[in-house]
Backbone atoms as SQL, in Angstrom:
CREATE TABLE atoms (id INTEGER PRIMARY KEY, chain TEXT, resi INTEGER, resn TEXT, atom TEXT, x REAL, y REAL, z REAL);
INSERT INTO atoms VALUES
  (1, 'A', 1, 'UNK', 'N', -12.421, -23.353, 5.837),
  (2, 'A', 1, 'UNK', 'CA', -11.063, -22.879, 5.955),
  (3, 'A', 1, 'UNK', 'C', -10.745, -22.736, 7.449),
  (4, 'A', 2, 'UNK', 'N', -9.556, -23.426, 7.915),
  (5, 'A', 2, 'UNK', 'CA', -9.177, -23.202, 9.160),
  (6, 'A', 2, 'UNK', 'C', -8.751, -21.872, 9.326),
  (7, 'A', 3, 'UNK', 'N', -8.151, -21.434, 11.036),
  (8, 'A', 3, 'UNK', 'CA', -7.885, -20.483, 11.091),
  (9, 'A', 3, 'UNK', 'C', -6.450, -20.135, 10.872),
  (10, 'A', 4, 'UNK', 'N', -5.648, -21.788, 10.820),
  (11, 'A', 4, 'UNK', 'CA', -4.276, -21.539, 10.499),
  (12, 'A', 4, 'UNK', 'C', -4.182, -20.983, 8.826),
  (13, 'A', 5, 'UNK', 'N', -4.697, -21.463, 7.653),
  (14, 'A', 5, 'UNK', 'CA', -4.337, -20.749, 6.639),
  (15, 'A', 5, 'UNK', 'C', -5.277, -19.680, 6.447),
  (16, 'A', 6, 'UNK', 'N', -6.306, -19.260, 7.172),
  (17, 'A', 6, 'UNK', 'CA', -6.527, -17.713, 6.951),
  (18, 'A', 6, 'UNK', 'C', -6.053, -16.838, 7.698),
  (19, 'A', 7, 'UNK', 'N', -5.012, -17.088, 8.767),
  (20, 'A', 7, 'UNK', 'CA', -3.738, -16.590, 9.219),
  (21, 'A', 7, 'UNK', 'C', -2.565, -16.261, 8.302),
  (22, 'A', 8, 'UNK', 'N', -2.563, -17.072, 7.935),
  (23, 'A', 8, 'UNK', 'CA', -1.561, -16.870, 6.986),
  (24, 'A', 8, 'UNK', 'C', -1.889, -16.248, 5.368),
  (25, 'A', 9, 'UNK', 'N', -2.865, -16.136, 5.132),
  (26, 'A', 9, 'UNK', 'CA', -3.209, -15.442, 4.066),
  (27, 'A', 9, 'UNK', 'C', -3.289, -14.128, 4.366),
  (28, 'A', 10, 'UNK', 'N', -3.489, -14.341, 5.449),
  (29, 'A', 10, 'UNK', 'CA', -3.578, -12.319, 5.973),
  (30, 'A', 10, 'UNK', 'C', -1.804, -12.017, 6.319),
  (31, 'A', 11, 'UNK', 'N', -0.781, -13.188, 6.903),
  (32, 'A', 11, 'UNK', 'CA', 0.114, -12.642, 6.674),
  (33, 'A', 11, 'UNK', 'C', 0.662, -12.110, 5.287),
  (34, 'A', 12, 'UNK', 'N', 0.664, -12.290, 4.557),
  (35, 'A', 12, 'UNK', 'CA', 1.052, -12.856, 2.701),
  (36, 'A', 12, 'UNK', 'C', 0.435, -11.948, 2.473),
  (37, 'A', 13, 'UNK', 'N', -0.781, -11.580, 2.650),
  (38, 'A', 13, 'UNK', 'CA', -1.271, -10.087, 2.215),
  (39, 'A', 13, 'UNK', 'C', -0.566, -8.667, 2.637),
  (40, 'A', 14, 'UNK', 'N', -0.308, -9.013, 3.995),
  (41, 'A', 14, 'UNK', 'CA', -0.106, -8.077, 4.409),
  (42, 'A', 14, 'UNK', 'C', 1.736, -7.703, 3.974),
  (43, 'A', 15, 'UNK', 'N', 2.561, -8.963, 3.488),
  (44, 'A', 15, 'UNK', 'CA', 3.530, -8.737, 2.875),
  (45, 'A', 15, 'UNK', 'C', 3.982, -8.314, 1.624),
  (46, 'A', 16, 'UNK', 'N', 2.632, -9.063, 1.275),
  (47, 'A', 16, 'UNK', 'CA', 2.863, -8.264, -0.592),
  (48, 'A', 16, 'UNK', 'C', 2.512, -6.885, -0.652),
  (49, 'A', 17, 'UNK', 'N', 0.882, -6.696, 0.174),
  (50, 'A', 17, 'UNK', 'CA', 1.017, -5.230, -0.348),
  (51, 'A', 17, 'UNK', 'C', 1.957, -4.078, 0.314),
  (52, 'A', 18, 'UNK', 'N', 2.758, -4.721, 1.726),
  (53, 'A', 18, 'UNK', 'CA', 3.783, -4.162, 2.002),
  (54, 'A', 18, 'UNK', 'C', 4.490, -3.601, 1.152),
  (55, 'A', 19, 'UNK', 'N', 5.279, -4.493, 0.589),
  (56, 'A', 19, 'UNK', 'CA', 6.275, -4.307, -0.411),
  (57, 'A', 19, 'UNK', 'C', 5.734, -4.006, -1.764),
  (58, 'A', 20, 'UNK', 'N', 4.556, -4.076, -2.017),
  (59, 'A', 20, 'UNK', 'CA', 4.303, -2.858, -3.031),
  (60, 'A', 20, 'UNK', 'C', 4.279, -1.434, -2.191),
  (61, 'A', 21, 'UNK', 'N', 3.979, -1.419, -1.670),
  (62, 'A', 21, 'UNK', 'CA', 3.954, 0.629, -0.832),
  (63, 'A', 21, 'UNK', 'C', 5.313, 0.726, -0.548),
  (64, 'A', 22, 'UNK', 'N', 6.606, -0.638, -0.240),
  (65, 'A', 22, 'UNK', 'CA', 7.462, 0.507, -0.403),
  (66, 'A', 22, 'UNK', 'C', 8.130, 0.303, -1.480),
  (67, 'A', 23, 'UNK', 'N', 7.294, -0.396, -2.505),
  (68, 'A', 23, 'UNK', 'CA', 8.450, 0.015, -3.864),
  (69, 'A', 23, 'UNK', 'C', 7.855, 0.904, -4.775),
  (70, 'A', 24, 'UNK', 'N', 6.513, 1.482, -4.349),
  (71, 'A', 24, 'UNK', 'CA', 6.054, 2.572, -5.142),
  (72, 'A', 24, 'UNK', 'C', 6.903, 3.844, -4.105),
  (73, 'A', 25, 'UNK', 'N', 6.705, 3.966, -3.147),
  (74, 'A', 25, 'UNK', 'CA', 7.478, 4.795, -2.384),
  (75, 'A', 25, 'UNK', 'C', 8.789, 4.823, -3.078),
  (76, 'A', 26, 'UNK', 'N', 9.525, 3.936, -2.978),
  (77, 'A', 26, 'UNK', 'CA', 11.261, 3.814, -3.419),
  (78, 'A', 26, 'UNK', 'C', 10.813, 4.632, -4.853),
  (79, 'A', 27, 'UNK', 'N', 9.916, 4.240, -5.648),
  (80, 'A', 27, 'UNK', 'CA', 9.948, 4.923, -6.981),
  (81, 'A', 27, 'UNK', 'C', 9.356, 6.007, -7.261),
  (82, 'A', 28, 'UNK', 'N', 9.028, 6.664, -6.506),
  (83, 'A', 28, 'UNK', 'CA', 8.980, 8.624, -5.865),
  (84, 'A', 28, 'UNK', 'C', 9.768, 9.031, -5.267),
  (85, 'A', 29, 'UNK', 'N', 10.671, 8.534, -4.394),
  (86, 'A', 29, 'UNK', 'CA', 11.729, 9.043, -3.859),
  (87, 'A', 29, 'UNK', 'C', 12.715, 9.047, -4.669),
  (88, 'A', 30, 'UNK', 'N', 13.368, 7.452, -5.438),
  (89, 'A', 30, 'UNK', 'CA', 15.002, 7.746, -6.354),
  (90, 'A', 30, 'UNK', 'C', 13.992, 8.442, -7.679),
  (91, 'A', 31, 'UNK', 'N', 13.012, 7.919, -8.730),
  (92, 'A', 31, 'UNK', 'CA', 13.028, 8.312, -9.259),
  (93, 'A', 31, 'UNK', 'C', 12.304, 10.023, -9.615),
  (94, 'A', 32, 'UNK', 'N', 11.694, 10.368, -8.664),
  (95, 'A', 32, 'UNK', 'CA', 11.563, 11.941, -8.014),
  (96, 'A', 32, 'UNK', 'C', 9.852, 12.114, -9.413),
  (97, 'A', 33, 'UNK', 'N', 9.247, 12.766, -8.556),
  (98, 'A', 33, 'UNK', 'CA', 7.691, 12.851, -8.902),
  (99, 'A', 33, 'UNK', 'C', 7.620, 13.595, -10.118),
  (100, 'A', 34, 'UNK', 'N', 8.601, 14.363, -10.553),
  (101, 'A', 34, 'UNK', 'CA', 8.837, 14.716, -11.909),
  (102, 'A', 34, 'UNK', 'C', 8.832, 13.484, -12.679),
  (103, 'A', 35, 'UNK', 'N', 9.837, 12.638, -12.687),
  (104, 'A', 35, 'UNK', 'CA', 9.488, 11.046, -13.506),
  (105, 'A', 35, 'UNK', 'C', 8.198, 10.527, -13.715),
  (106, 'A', 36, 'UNK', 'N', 7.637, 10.628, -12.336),
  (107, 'A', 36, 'UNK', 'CA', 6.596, 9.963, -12.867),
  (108, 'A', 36, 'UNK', 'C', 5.220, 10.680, -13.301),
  (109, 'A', 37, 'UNK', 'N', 5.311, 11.735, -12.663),
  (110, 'A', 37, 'UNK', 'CA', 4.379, 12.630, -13.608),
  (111, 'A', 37, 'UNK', 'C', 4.583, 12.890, -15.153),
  (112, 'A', 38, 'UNK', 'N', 5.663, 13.102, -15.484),
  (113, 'A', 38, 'UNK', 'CA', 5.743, 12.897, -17.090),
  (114, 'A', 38, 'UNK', 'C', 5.200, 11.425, -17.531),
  (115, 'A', 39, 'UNK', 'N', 5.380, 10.581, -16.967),
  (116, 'A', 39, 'UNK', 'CA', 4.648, 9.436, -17.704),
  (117, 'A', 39, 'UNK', 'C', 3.282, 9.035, -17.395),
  (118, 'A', 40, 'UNK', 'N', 2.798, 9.680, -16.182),
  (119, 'A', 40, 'UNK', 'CA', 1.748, 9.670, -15.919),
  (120, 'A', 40, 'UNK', 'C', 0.877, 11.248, -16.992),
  (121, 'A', 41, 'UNK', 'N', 1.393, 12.018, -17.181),
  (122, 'A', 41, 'UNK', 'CA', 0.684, 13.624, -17.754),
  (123, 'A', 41, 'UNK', 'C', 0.671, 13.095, -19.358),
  (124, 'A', 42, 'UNK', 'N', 1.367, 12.240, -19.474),
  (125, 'A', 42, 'UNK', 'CA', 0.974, 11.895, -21.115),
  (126, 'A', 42, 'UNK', 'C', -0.871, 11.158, -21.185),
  (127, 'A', 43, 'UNK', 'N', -1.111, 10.944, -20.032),
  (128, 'A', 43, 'UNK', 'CA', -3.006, 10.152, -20.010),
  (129, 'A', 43, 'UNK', 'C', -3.457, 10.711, -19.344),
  (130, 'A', 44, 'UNK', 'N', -3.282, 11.938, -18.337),
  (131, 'A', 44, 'UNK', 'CA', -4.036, 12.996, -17.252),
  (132, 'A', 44, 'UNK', 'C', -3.554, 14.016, -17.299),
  (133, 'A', 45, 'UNK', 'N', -4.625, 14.968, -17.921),
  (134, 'A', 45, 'UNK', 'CA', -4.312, 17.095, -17.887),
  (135, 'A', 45, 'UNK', 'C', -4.580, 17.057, -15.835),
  (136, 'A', 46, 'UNK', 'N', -3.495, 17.000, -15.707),
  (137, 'A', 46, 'UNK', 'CA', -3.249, 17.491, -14.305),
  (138, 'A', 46, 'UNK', 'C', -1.954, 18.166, -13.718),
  (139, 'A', 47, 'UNK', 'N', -2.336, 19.495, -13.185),
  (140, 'A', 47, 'UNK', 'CA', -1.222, 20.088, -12.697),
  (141, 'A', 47, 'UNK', 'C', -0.319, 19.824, -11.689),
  (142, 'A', 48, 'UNK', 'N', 1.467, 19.716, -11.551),
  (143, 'A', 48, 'UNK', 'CA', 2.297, 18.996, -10.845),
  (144, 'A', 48, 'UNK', 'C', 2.035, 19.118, -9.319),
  (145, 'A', 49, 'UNK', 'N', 1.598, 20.272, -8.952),
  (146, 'A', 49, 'UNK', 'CA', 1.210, 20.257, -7.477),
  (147, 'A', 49, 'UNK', 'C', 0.091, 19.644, -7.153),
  (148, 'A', 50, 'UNK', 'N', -1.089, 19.349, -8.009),
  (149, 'A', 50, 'UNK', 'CA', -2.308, 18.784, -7.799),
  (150, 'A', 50, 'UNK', 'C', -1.802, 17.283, -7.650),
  (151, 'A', 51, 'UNK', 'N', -0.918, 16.714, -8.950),
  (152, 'A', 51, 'UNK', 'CA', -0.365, 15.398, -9.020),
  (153, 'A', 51, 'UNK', 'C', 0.328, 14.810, -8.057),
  (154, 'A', 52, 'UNK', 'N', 1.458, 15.564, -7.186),
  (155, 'A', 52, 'UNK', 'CA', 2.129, 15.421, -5.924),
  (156, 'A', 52, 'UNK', 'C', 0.845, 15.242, -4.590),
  (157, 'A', 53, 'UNK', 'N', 0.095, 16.171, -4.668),
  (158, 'A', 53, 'UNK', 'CA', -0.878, 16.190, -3.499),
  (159, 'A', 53, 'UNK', 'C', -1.682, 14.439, -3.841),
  (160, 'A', 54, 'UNK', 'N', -1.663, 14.426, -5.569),
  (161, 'A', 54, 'UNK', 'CA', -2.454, 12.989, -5.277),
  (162, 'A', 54, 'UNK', 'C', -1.724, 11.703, -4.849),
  (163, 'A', 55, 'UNK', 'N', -0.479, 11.721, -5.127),
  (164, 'A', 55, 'UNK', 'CA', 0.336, 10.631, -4.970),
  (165, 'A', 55, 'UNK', 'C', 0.699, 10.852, -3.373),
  (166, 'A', 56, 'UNK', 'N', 0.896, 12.069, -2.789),
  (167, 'A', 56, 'UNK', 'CA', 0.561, 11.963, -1.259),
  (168, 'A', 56, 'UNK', 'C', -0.294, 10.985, -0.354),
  (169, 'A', 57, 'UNK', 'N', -1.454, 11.640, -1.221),
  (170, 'A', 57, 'UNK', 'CA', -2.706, 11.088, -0.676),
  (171, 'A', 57, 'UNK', 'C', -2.859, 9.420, -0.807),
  (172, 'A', 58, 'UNK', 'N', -2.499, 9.000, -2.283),
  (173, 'A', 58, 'UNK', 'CA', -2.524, 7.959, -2.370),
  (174, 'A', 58, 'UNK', 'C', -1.668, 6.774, -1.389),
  (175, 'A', 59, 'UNK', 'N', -0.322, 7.101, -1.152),
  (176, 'A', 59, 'UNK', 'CA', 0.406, 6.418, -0.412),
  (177, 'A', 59, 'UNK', 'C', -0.114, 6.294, 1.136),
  (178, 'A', 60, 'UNK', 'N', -0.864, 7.383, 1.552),
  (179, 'A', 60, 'UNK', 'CA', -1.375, 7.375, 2.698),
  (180, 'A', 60, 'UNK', 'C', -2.504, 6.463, 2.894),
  (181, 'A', 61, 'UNK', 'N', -3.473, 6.704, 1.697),
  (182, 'A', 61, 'UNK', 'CA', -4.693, 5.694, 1.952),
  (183, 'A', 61, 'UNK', 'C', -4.574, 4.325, 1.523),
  (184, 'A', 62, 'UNK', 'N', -3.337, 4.146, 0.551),
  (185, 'A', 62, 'UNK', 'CA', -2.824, 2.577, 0.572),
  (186, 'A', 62, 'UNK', 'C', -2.416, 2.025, 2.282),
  (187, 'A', 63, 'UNK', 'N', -1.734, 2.785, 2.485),
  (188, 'A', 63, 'UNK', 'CA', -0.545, 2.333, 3.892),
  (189, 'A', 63, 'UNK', 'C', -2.276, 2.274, 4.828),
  (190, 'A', 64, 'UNK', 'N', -2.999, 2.627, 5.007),
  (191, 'A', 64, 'UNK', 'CA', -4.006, 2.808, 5.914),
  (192, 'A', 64, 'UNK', 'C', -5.212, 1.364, 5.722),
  (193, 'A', 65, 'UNK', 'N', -5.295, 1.503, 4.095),
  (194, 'A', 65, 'UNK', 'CA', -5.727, 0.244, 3.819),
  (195, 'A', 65, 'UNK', 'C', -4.998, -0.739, 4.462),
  (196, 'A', 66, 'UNK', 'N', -3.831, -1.203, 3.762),
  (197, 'A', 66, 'UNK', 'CA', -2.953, -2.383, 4.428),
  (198, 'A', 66, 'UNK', 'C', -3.075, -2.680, 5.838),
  (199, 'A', 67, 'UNK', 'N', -3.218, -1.747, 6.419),
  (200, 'A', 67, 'UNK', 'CA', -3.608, -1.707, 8.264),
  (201, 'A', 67, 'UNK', 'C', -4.744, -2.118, 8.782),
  (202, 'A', 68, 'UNK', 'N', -5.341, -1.765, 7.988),
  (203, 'A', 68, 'UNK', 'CA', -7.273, -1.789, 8.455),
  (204, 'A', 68, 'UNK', 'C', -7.292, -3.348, 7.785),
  (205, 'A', 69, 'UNK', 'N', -7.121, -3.506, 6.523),
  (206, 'A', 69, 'UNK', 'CA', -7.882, -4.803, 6.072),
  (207, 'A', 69, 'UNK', 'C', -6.858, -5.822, 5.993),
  (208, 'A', 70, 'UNK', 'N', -5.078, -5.772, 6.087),
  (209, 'A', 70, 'UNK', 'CA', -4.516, -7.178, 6.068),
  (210, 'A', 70, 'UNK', 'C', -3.901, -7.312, 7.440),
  (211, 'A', 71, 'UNK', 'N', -3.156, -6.013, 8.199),
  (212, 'A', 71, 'UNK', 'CA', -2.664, -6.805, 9.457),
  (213, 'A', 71, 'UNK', 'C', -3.424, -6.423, 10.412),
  (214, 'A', 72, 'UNK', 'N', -4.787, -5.590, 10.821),
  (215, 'A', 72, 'UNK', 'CA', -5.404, -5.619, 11.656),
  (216, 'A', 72, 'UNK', 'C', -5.887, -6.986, 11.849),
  (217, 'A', 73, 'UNK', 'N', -6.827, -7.366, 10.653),
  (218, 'A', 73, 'UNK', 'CA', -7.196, -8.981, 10.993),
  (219, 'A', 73, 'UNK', 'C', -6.349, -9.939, 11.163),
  (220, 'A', 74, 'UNK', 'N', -4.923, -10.239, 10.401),
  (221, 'A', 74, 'UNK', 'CA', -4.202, -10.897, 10.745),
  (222, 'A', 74, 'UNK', 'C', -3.469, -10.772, 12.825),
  (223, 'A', 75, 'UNK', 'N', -3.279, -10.061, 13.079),
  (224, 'A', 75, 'UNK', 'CA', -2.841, -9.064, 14.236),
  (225, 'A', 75, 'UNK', 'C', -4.504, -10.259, 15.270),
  (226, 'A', 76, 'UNK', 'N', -5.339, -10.327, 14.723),
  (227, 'A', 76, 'UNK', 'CA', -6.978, -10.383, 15.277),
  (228, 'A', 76, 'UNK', 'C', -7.107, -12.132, 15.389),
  (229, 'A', 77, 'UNK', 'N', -6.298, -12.733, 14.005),
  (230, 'A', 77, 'UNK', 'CA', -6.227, -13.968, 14.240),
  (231, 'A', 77, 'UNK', 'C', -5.267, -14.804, 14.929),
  (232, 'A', 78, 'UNK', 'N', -3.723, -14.059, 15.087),
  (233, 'A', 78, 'UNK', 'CA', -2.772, -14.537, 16.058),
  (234, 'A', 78, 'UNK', 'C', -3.731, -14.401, 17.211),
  (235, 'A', 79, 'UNK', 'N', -4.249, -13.178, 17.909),
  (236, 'A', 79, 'UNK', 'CA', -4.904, -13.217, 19.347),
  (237, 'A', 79, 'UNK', 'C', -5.676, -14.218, 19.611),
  (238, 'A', 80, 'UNK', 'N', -6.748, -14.733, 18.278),
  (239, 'A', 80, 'UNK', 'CA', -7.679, -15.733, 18.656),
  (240, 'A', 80, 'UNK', 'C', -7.307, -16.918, 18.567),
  (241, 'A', 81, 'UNK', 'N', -6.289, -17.627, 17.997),
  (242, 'A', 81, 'UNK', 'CA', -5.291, -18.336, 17.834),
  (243, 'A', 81, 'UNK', 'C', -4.896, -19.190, 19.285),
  (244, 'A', 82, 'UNK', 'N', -4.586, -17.995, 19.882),
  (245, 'A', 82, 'UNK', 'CA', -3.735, -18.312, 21.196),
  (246, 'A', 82, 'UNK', 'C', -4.346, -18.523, 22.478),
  (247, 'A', 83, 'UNK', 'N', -5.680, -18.212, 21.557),
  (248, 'A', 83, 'UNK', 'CA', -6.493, -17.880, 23.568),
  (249, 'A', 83, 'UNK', 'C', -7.870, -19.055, 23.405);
């Protein structure tokens, strides 16, 4: 595999799971963590402040993933790319 399409697979990664974090985001914000804890508390005995703290957490260590493993390396292959 060259370095032009594993450039670009790290872009494409780094776009999709973009736009999944912000359409799970968009769907905690309009539809508000009450929504989705009711559909989530019908398969997990978990309390709403515990549930908020996890969906916190979660959005954070997604968004951190996406950084570390699709546009850091992508970010790593434009540099080597060019030089």
């Amino acid at each position: 595999m060259d370095i032009r399409k594993l450039t670009r697979f790290f872009l494409w990664c780094t776009i999709v799971n973009g736009a999944c974090l912000i359409v799970s985001f968009a769907a905690f914000a309009i539809g508000g963590t009450d929504f989705v804890y009711r559909t989530h508390g019908k398969w997990f005995a978990v309390a709403p402040e515990t549930f908020n703290a996890i969906l916190y957490l979660f959005l954070g260590l997604y968004k951190i993933a996406i950084l570390v493993f699709n546009l850091v390396p992508y970010v790593a292959l434009r540099i080597v790319a060019k030089g």
